[in-house]
N, C-alpha and C positions, 0 to 999 in steps of 0.2 A: 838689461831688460828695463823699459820705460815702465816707471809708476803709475798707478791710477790719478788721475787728476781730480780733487773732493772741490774745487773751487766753485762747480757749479753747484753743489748740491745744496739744500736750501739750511740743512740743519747746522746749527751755530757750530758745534762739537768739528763736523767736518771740514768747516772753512776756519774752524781756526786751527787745525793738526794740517792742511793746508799753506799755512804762514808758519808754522812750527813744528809741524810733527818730525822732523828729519833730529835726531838727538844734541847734533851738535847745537843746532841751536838753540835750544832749550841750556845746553851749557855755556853756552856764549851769551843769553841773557840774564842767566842766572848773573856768571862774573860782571856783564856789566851792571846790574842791579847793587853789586857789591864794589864799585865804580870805576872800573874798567873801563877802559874807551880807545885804547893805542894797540894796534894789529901785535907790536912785539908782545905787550901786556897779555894778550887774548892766546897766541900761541904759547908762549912759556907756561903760562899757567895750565892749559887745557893739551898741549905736546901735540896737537894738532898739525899736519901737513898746511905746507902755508897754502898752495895751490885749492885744497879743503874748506881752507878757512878762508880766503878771498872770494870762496863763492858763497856762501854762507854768509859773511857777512856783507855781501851784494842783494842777497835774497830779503834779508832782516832790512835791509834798506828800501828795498823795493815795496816789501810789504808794508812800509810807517812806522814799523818796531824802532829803528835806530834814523837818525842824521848822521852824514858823514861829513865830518868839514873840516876843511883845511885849515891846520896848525902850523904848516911850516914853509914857505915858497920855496926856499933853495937848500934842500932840495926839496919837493913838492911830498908831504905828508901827513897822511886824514887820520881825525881820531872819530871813533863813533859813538856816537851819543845817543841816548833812551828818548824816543821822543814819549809824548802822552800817552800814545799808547802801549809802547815798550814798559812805561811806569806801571801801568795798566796790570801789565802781565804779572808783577809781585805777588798777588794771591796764587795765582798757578804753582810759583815754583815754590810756598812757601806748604802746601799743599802738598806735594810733592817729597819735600823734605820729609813732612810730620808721617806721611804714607811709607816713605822708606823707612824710617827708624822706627818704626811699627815693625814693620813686615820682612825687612829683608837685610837689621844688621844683629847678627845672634851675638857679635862679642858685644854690644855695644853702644849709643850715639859717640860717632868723632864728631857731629857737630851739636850744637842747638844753638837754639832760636831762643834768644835771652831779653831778659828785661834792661831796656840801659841806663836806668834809675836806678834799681835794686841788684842787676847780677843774676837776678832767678832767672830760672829755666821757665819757660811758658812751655804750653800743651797747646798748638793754636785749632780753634774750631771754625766753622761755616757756621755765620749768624745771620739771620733774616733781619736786614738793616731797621727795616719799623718797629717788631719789635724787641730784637735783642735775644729772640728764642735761638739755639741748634735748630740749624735746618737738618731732620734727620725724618726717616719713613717712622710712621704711613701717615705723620703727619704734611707733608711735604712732599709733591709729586710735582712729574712735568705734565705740563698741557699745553695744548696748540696755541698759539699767540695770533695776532691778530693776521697776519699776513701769510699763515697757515695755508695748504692746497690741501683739499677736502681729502687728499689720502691722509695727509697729516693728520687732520683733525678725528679721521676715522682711528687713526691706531690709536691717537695718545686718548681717546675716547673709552675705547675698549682696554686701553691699560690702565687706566685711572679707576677701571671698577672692579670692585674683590666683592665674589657673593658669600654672600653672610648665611651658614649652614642653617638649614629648613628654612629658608625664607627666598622668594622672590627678589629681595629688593636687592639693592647693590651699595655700596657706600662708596660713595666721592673719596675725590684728594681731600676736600676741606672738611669731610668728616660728615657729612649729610647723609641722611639714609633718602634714596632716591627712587622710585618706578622710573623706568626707560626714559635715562638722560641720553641730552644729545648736544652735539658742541655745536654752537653758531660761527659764522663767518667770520668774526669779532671777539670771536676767545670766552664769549659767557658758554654758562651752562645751563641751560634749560628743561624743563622736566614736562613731557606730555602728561605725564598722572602726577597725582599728590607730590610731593618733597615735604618728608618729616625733619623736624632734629631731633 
């Protein structure tokens, strides 16, 4: 059965489970993140069918994740390489990690994500690069960005607002108490009545 194809859809989430969603590759970039680059290295490690894994890491090349170039003329043999945006991809898997050993290993971590100065174990978080906060709810929400199509703007509009018991008003992502916000074409938020804080 043919997959749905998310390439066209505007949301970032979907074009990039698009470039990645299929598992193997998500562990085929993991290993080369951890500096894997040679087809035997990538199936030993991962027990992959090679025929599997030639298309896969056709796909990761297609998409800009990897470069593949040739190491060897006689006989002819490509190693793959992370390009920028492959690099790119290291919060995801590191994300991933910290979400599994959470969630779903009860003996255990067999891995962590360690200091290579010190040997500690880190906890890693999502920080909002300006200023250094956890990006965690309800201070932190999505909202439409600029290139937005007015259905966008309409839902993450009406997801962005939580009403506030016996009141009218609604409170934004950034924590504003609002009368009937509404999203412009351009990602602000604008208010027909008052805006308190």
């Amino acid at each position: 059965m043919q997959r749905k194809s998310f390439g066209q859809m505007v949301c970032p989430i979907a074009r990039s489970l698009e470039r990645v969603g299929e598992w193997w590759s998500i562990l085929i970039l993991r290993d080369a993140l951890h500096g894997l680059t040679r087809f035997d290295q990538f199936q030993s490690s991962l027990g992959i069918a090679p025929n599997i894994l030639t298309r896969r890491l056709d796909a990761l090349v297609e998409a800009g994740l990897l470069e593949r170039r040739r190491y060897s003329e006689r006989p002819p043999r490509y190693e793959y390489v992370l390009t920028a945006r492959g690099r790119d991809f290291r919060p995801v898997v590191v994300a991933l990690f910290a979400w599994g050993n959470k969630h779903f290993a009860p003996e255990g971590a067999s891995v962590l994500l360690v200091n290579t100065k010190t040997g500690d174990a880190v906890d890693p978080i999502l920080v909002d690069r300006a200023t250094g906060r956890p990006i965690k709810e309800p201070e932190y929400a999505f909202a439409a960005g600029p290139a937005a199509s007015e259905r966008t703007r309409r839902k993450y509009a009406s997801a962005n607002r939580a009403t506030v018991p016996g009141k009218q008003d609604s409170i934004t992502a950034d924590g504003k108490r609002t009368k009937q916000d509404s999203i412009t074409a351009d990602g602000k938020r604008t208010a027909r009545k008052r805006t308190a804080k």
